[in-house]
C-alpha positions in Angstrom: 20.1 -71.6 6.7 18.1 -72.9 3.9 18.3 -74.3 0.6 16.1 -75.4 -2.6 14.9 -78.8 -3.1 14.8 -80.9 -6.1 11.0 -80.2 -5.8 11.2 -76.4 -5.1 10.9 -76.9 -1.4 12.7 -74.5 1.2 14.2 -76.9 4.0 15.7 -75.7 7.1 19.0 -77.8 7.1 18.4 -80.5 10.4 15.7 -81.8 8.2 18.4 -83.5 6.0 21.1 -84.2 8.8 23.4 -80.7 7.7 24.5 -79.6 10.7 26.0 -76.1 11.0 27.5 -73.7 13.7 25.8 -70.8 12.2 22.0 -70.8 11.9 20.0 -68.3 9.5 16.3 -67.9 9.5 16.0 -66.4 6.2 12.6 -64.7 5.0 11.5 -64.9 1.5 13.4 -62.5 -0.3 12.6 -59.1 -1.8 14.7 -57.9 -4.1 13.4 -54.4 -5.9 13.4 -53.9 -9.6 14.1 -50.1 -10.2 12.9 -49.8 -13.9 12.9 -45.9 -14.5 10.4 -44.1 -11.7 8.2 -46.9 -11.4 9.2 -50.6 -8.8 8.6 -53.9 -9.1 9.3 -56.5 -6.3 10.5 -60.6 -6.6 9.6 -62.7 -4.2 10.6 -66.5 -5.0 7.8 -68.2 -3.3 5.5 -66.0 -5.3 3.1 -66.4 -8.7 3.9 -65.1 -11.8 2.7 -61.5 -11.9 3.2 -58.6 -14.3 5.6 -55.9 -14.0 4.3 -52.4 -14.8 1.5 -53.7 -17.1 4.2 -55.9 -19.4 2.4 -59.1 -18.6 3.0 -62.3 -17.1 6.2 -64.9 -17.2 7.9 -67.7 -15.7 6.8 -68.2 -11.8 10.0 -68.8 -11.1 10.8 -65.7 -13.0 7.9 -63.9 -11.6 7.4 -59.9 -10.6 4.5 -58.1 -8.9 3.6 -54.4 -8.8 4.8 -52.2 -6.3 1.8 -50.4 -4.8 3.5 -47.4 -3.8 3.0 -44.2 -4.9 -0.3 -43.8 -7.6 1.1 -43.6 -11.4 0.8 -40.3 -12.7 -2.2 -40.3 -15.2 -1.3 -40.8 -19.4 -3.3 -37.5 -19.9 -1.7 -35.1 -17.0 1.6 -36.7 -18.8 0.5 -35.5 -22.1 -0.4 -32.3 -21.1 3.1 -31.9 -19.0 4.5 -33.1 -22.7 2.6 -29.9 -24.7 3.8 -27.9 -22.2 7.2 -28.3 -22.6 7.2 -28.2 -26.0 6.5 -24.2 -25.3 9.3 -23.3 -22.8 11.8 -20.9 -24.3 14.5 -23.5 -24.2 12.6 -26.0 -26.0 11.7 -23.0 -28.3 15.5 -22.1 -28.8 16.6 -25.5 -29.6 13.8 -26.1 -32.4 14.9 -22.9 -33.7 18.6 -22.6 -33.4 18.8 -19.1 -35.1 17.2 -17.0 -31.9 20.7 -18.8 -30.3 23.4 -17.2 -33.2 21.1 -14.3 -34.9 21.8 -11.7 -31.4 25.8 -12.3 -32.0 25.8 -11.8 -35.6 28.4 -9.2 -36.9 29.6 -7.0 -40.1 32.4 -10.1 -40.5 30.0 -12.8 -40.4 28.0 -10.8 -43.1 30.6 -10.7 -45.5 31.6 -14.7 -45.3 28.1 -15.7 -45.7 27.5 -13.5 -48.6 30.5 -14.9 -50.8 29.6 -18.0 -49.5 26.0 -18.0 -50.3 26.7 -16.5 -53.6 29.2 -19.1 -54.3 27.1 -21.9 -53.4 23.9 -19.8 -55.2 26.6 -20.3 -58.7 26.9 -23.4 -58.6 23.5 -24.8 -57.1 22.1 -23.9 -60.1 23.3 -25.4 -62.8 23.5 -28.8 -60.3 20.0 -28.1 -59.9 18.8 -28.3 -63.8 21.3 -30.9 -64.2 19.2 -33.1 -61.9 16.2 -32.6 -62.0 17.3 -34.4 -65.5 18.4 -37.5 -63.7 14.9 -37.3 -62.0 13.2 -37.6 -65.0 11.9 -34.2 -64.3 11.9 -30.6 -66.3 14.4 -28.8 -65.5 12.1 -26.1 -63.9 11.3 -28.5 -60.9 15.2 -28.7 -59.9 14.9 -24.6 -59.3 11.4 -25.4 -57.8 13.0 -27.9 -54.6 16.5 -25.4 -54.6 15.4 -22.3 -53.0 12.9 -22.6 -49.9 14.3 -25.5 -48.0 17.7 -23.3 -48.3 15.0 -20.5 -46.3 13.6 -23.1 -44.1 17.6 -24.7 -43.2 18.6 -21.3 -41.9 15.8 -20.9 -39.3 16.3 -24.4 -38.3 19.6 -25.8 -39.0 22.1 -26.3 -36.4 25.1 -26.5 -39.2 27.1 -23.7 -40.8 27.8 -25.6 -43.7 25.1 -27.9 -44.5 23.1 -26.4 -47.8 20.0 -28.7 -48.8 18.8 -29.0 -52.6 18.4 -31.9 -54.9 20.7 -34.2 -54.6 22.4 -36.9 -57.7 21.5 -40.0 -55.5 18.0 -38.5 -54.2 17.3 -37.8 -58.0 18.3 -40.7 -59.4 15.6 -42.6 -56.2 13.1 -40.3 -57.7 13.1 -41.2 -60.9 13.2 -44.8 -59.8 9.8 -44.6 -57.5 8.4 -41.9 -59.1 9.0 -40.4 -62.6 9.8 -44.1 -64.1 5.7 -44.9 -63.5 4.2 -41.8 -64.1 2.0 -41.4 -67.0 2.8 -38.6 -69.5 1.9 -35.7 -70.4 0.8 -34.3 -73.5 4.5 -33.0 -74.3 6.1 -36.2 -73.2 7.8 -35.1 -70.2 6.7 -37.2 -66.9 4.1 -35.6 -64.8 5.5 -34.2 -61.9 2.7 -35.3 -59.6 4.5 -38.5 -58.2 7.5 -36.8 -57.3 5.9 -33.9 -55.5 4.1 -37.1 -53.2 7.3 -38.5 -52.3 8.7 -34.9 -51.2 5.8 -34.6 -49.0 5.6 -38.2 -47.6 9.8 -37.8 -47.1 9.0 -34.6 -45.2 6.5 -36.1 -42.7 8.5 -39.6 -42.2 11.5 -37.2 -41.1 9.7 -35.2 -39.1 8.1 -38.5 -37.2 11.4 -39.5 -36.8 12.6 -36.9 -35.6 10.0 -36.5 -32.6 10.5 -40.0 -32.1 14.5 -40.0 -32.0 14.6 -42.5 -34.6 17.5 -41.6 -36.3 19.3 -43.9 -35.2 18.2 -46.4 -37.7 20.9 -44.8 -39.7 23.5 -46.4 -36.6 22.7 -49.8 -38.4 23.7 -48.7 -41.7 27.6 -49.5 -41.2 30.6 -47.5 -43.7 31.2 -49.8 -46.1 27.5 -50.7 -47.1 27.2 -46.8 -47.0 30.7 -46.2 -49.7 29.9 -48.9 -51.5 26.1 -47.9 -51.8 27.8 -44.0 -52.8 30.4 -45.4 -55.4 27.7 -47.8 -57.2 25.5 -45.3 -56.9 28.0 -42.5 -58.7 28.7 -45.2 -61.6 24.8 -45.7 -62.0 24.7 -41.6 -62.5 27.2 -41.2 -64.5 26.1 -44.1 -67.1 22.9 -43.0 -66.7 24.2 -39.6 -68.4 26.4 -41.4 -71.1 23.4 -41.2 -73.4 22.9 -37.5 -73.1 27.1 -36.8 -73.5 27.0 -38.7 -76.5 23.7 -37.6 -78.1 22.0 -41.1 -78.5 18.2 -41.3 -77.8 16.5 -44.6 -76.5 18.7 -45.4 -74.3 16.7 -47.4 -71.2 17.8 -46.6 -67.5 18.5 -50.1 -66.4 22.5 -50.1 -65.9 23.4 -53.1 -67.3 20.4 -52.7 -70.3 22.0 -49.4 -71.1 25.6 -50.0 -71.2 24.9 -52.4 -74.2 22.5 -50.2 -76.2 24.9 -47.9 -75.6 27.6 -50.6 -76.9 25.1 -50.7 -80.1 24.4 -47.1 -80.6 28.3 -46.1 -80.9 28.1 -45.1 -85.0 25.1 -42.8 -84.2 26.5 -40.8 -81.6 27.1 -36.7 -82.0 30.2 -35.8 -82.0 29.3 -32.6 -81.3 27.8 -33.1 -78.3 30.4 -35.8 -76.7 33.3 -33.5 -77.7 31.2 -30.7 -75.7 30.2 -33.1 -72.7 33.9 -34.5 -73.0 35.4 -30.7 -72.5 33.2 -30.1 -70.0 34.1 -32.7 -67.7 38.2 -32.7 -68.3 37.8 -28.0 -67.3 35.4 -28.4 -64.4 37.9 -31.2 -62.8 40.8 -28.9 -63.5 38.9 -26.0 -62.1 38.1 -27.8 -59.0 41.9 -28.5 -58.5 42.2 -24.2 -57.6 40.5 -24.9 -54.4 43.0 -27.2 -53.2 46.2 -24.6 -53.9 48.2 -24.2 -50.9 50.0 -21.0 -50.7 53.5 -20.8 -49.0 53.8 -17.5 -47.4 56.9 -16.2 -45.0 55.3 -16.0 -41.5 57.6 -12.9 -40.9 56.1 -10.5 -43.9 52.9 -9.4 -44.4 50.8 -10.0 -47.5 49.9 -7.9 -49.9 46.2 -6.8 -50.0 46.3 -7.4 -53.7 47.8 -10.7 -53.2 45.1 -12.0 -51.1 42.4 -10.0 -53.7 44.2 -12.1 -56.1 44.1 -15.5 -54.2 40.5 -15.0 -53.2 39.3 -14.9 -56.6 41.4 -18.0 -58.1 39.3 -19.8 -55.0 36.0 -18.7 -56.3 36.8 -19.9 -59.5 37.8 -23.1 -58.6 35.0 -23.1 -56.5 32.8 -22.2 -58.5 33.9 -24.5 -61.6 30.7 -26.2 -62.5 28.7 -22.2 -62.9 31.7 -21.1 -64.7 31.8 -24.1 -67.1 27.9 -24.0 -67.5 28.3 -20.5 -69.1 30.7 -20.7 -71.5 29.0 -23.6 -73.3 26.0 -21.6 -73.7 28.3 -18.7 -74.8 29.2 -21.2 -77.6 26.1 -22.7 -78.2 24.3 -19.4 -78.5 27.2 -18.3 -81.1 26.8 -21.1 -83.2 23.2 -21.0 -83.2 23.7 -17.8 -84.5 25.7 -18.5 -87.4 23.5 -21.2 -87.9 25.2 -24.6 -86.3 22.7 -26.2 -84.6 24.4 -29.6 -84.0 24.7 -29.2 -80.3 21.2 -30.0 -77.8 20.4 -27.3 -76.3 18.2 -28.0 -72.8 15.2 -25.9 -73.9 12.7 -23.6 -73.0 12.3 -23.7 -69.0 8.9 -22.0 -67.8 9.8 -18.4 -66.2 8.9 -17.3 -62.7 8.2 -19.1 -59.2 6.2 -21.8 -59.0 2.4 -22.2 -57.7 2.0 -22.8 -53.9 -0.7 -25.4 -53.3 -0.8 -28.6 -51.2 0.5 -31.5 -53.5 -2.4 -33.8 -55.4 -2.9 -37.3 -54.7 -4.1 -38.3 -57.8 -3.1 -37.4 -61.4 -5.9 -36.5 -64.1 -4.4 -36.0 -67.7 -7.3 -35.6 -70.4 -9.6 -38.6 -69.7 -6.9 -40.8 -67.6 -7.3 -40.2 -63.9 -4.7 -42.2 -61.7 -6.4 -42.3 -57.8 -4.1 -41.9 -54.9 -4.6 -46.0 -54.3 -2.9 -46.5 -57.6 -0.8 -44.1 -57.1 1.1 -45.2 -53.8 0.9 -48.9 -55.2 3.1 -47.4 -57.5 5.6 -45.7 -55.0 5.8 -48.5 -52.8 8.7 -48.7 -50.8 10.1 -45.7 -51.8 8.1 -44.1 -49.2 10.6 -45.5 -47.4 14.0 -45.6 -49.2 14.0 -42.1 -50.0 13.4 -40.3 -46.6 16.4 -42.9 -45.2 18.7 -42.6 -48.0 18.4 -38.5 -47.7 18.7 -39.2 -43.6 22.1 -40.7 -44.7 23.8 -38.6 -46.7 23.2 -35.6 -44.9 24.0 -36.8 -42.2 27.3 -38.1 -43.1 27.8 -35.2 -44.5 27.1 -32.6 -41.8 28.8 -34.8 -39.1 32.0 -34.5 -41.4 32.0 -31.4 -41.4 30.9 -30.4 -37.8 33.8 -32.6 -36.7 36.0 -30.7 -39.3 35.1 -27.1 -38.3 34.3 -28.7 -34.0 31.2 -27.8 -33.6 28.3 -29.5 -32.4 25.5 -31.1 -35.0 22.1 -31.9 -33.1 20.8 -35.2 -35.2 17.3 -34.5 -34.3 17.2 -31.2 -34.6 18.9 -31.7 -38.3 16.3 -34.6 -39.1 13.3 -32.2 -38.0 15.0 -29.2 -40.3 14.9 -32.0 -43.3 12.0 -33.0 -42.8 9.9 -29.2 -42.8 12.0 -28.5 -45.8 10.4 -31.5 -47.4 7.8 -31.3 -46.5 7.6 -27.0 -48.1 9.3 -28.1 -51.1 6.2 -29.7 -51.8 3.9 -27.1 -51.5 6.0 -25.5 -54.3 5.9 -28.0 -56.2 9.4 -29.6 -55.7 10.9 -33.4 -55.1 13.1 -34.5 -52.3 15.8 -32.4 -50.9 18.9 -33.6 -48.6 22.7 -32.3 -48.4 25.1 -32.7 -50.9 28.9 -33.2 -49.9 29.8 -30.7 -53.2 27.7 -27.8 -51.9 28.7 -28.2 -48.6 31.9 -28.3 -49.1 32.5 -25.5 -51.4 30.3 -23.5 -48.5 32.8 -24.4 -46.1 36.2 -23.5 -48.0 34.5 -20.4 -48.7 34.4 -19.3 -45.2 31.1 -19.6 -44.2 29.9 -18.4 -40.6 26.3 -19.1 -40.4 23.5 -20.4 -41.7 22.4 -17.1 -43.0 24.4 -17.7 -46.0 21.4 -20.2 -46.9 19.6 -16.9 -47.6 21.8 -15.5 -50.3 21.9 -19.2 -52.0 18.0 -18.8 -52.1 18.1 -15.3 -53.3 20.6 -16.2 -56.5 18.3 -19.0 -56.9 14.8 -17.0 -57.0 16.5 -14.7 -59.5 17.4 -16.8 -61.8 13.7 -17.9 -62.0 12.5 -14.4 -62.4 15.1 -13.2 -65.1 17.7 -15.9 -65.9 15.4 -18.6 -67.2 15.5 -17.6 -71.1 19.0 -17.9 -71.0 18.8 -21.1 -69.8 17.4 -22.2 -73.1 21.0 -21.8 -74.7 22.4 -24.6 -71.9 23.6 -27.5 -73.7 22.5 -31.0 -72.0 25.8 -32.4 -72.7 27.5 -29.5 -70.8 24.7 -30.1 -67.7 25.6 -34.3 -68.3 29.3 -33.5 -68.3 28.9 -31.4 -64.9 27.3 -34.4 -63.3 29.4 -36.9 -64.3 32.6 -34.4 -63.1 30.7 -34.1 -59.6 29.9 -38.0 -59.0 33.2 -39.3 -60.2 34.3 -38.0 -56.6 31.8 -40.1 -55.0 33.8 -43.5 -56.5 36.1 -44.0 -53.3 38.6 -46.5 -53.9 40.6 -45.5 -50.8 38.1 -46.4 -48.6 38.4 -49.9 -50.0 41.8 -50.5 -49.9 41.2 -49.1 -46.2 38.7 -51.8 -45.3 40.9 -54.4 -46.7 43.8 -54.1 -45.1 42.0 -53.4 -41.9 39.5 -56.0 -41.6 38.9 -58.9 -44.5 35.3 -59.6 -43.7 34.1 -56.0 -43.9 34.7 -56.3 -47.7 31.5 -59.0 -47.6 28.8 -56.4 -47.1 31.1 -53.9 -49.7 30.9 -56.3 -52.8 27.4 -57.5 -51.7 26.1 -53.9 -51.7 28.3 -52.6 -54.5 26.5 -55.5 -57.1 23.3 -55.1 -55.7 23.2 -51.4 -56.5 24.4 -51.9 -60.2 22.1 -54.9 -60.9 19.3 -55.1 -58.7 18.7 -51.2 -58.8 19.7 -48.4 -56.4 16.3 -48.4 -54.8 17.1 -51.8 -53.3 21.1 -51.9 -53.0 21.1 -50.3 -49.7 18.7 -52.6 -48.2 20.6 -55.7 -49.5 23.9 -54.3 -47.9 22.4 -53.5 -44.8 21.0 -57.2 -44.2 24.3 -58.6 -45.0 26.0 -56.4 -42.5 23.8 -56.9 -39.9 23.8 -60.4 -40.7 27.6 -60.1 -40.1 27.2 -58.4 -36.7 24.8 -61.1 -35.2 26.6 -64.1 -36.5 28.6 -63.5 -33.5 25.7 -63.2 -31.3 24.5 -66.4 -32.6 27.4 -68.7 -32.5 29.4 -66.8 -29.5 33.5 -67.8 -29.3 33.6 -70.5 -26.5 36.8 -72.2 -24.7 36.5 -75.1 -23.7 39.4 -76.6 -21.4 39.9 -79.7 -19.3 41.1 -79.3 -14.9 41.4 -82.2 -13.0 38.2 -83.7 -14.6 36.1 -80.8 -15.1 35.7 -79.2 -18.0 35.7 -75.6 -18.1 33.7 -73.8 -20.6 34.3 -69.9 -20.7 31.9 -67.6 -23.6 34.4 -64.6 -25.0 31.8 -62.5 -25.4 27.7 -62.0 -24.2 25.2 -64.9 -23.6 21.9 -63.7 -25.1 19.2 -65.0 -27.5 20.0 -66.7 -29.8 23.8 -67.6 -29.1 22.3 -69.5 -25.1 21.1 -72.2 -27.4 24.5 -72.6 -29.5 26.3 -72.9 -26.0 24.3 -75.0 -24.5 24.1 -77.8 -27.1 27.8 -77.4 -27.3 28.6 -77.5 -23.7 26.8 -80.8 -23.7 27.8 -82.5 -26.4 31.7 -81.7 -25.5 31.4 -83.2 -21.6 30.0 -86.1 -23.3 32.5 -87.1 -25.9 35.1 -88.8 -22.9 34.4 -92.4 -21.8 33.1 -90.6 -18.1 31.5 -86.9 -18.6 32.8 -84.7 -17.1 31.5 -82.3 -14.5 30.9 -79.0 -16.1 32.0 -75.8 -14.6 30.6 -72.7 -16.7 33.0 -69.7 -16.1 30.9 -66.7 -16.3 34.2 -63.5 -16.2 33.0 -62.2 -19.6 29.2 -62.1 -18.7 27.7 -58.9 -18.0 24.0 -59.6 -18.4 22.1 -63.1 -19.3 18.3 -62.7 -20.8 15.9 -65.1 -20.8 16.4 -66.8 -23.4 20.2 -67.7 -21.4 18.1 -68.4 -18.2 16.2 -70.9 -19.8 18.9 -72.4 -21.2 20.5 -72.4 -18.6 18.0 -74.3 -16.9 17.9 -77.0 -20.1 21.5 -77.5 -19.4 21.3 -78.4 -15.9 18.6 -80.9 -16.6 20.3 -82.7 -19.5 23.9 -82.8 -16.9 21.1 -84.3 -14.5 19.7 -86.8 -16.9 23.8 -88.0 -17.9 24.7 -87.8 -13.7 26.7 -85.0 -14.1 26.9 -81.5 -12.6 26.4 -77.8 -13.5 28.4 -75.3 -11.4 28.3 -71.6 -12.7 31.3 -69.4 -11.4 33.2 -66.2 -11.2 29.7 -64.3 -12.2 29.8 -60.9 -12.1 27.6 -59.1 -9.5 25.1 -58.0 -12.0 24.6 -61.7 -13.1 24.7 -62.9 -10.3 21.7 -61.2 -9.1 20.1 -62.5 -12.4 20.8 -65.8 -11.5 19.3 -65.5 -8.0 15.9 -63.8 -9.6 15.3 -66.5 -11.9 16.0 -69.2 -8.7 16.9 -72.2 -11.2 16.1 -75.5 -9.0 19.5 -77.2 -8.1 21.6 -74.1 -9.0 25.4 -74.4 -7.9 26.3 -70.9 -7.8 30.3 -70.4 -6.3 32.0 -67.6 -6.6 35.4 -68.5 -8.5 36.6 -71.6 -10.8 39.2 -72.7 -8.3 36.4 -72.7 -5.7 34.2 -74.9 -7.6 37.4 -77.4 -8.4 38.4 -77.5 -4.6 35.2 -77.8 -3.3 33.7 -80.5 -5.8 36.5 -82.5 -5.4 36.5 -82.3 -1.2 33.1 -83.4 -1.2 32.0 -87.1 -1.1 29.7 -88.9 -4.3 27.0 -89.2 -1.8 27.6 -85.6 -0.5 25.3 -84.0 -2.9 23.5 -81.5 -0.2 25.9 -81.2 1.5 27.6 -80.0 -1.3 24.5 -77.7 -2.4 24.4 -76.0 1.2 27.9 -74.6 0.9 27.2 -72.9 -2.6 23.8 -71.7 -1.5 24.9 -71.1 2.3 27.7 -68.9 0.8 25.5 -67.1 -1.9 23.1 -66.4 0.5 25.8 -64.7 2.9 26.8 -62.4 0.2 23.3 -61.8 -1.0 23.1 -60.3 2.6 26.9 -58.2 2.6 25.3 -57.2 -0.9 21.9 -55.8 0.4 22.8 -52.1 1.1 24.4 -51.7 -2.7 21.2 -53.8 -4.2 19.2 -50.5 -2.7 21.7 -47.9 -4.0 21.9 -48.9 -7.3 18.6 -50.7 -7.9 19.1 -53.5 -10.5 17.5 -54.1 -13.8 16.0 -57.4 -15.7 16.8 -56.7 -19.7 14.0 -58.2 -22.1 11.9 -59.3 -19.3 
């Protein structure tokens, strides 16, 4: 038997008088470090070496390469890479249509084609409506509507997602693009701006995709995300308060607007807000036909005619917002007839599809040329918010509704799918696409079967560019203003909140914190804000873990609730001294390890600084009941003096049966019996192979 001296030293145990039945000629040990394919080995009387190139640490936390076996070369694995990326299965799941196309039937046909044409209705006049919000024509909300619907169907691996522009998307857009764009000649913002963010979304999400970062959405926790959605709806729907009411210079900063709004009330048009008003009160009430449930006697049939009859009271419910949308301009174009021209009608929109070429990155208008340095100095972060914030919202959205309709949504696969359709959409001279929870849903209560219905959508859309667009002209903005504000009221969810209340109080911290930030610091930022309170919330924890601290027969017994890692090692250290020292005589400390899974440097080290300040006040560390993982942690990072016993009773019955003087003595037992197990332990350690996180 051996054990560690004060001064790292292995003695055999005659050389301090221990005397012992048993004797055990122990060999350094090896212990193997199975990280992935590639070993490492620890040997406790050895230097600090690297571990698979991460570089050096501690020597008494020390690794060395395992020279078995050469590494297989970074450009053989490249090239094993490219060739997977052409198998037939890799091929199938980057284009899930090969998978559902073969099994398509006369049935599915006909679901996806009311569907498509439904979703086609009321795409849009949603798609006019914001390209408004984004500070755009009304031609460029057409423009991003019909080929990411193309590119989705090829790609998608959900039924019911449809991508298009989006309120909160828009309303980002205008924000980081349209807001600092110069203008042109006709006043409108050039477009140029927003066409760069569409392409710079579409290759983030496509980098993200390959490099299965999606889960950065993961940290973006429910209520930052309702209460981000519900500010976000009350920003939309003020920002169209202006346009319902028929007041010009009205500014886009919430607050700002609200009181020139306040200011502006004698100048509004009545004509226009009792329009807008109308609008908004029909389209809810239409909306309200998709939710009829009809009670039918399971023992007689129904009448074809019946169902005829129920189908089309659904359609019109669902398609409330293109039904709405047409009357108005039915009025308008009447009473521009007779020669009332008191409502504003949205104008002439440019006819035909747009021209396909790669998006510029600059802007010349007459003698002003903006460079693309300028240009993204500009954008800023928004190179960032937007291809995040459309991440989340589809996201949310399609997982809804694949857990709705149980099927299966493939995250990356759905991020690459955004991020091509993007990343297109810019080449025809369209902004930033995601999924909208309207669309989708009137999709799904339509019956959808496929994503084939994404065609159709496309097709209504492409139409109405070739042959609708003068009619357009008769639209009235406060009919396309009252549709919006009809659709975002719905995103204001005041359920959820009562929800997170009742359920847990400190979840409402991140709501509020996110829901002001998004009305007063801007919806660009208000997502960010929410997400650093939240996961300030969710390491405060981490930080300043729960510990118990109780008092046995002159011990005191200090037991962590939850993990020991960086930073919260620190926190119980400091703690754990400053307790055994507030008695007359410390106490003897016993740390009771049950909840610890895992212990990371950082925990090693302070570990370590604990047993040296117990030391320095003549008291003692023991560290029990380990589990076997930490154990083995513990043994790696051999901390000099360690007392290492295997339960809390065990430490109290053998402290106390051991004289003042009988330090060693005490120290062989512990390390005599870790040492024992070590050995019971050994065929296990080469099953399961163990693993050092962070380091």
């Amino acid at each position: 038997m051996v054990y560690t001296t004060e001064n790292g030293l292995q003695k055999p145990p005659h050389e301090d008088g221990i005397t012992d039945p048993v004797v055990l000629k122990m060999a350094p040990i090896e212990v193997s470090l199975h990280m992935g394919k590639e070993q490492g080995t620890y040997n406790p009387n050895g230097s600090a070496n690297s571990l698979n190139g991460l570089g050096s640490y501690d020597p008494q936390f020390s690794f060395s390469e395992n020279p078995g076996g050469p590494s297989v070369p970074f450009q053989e694995r490249a090239k094993n890479w490219f060739r997977s990326l052409l198998t037939l299965d890799t091929i199938k799941s980057k284009l899930p249509i090969i998978e559902w196309l073969p099994k398509y039937n006369m049935f599915n046909f006909q679901c996806d084609l009311i569907a498509g044409i439904t979703v086609g209705l009321t795409l849009i006049p949603q798609s006019l409506a914001y390209a408004g919000i984004a500070g755009l024509a009304p031609q460029y909300g057409l423009y991003s509507a019909f080929i990411c619907v193309f590119i989705y169907c090829v790609m998608g691996s959900s039924k019911d997602i449809t991508l298009g522009p989006s309120a909160i998307v828009s309303l980002i857009t205008a924000s980081f693009a349209t807001s600092v764009s110069p203008r042109l000649p006709n006043g409108e913002a050039d477009p140029t701006m927003a066409i760069v963010l569409a392409f710079t979304t579409g290759l983030i999400q496509i980098f993200m995709s390959f490099f299965k970062l999606g889960i950065i959405v993961s940290f973006i926790s429910f209520p930052v995300i309702n209460a981000f959605s519900s500010a976000a709806a009350i920003t939309i729907a003020v920002s169209q308060l202006k346009t319902l009411l028929g007041v010009k210079g009205v500014p886009n900063d919430f607050v700002e607007s609200l009181d020139v709004i306040r200011k502006k009330l004698p100048y509004i048009n009545v004509w226009d807000m009792t329009m807008g008003m109308s609008c908004i009160v029909v389209v809810i009430l239409l909306k309200k036909l998709r939710e009829i449930r009809w009670k039918d006697d399971p023992d007689k049939p129904i009448p074809i005619y019946v169902m005829i009859y129920r189908k089309l009271i659904f359609i019109c419910g669902a398609g409330s917002t293109a039904i709405v949308v047409i009357v108005a301009a039915g009025i308008l174009a009447i009473l521009e007839r007779y020669g009332v021209k008191d409502l504003t009608p949205t104008g002439y929109i440019r006819p035909g599809m747009p021209e396909i070429r790669a998006p510029r990155f600059d802007i010349t208008i007459g003698n002003y040329t903006m460079p693309s340095s300028e240009m993204f100095s500009k954008i800023s972060a928004g190179i960032i918010v937007i291809p995040i914030i459309a991440l989340m919202e589809a996201m949310a959205i399609g997982k809804y509704f694949a857990r709705v309709n149980q099927y299966k949504l493939d995250p990356a696969q759905e991020l690459l799918s955004y991020g091509i359709g993007n990343l297109v959409t810019s080449f025809f001279q369209g902004y930033a696409v995601t999924g909208t929870f309207s669309r989708t849903a009137i999709n799904s209560q339509c019956g959808v079967k496929t994503p084939l219905g994404n065609i159709f959508t496309g097709v209504i859309v492409i139409i109405s560019l070739y042959f609708l667009t003068p009619l357009f002209y008769y639209i009235p903005k406060c009919a396309l203003a009252g549709v919006i504000i009809a659709a975002v009221l719905a995103m204001v969810d005041i359920q959820s909140f009562k929800m997170l209340y009742r359920a847990n109080k400190v979840d409402v911290v991140p709501y509020f914190v996110t829901f002001a930030a998004t009305l007063l610091i801007g919806i660009q930022w208000g997502i960010f804000v929410g997400m650093g309170v939240s996961i300030l919330i969710l390491l405060y924890p981490i930080a300043r873990p729960k510990v118990l601290f109780s008092t046995v027969q002159g011990f005191m017994i200090v037991t962590p609730t939850h993990g020991l890692d960086f930073p919260g090692a620190e926190y119980l250290e400091i703690k754990a001294l400053d307790r055994a020292l507030q008695v007359e005589k410390p106490h003897n400390i016993i740390l009771n390890m049950e909840h610890l899974s895992n212990m990371d440097y950082s925990a090693i080290q302070s570990l370590r600084s604990l047993l040296s300040g117990c030391e320095l006040h003549g008291m003692k560390l023991i560290l029990a009941q380990g589990q076997k993982r930490v154990k083995k942690q513990l043994k790696v990072a051999n901390i000099k003096n360690a007392i290492i016993v295997d339960t809390v009773d065990e430490a109290i019955k053998t402290f106390r049966s051991q004289p003042e003087t009988g330090e060693h003595d005490f120290k062989c037992f512990t390390l005599f019996s870790y040492l024992a197990e070590t050995n019971e332990e050994k065929n296990d350690e080469e099953d399961e192979g163990f693993f050092i996180s962070r380091l």
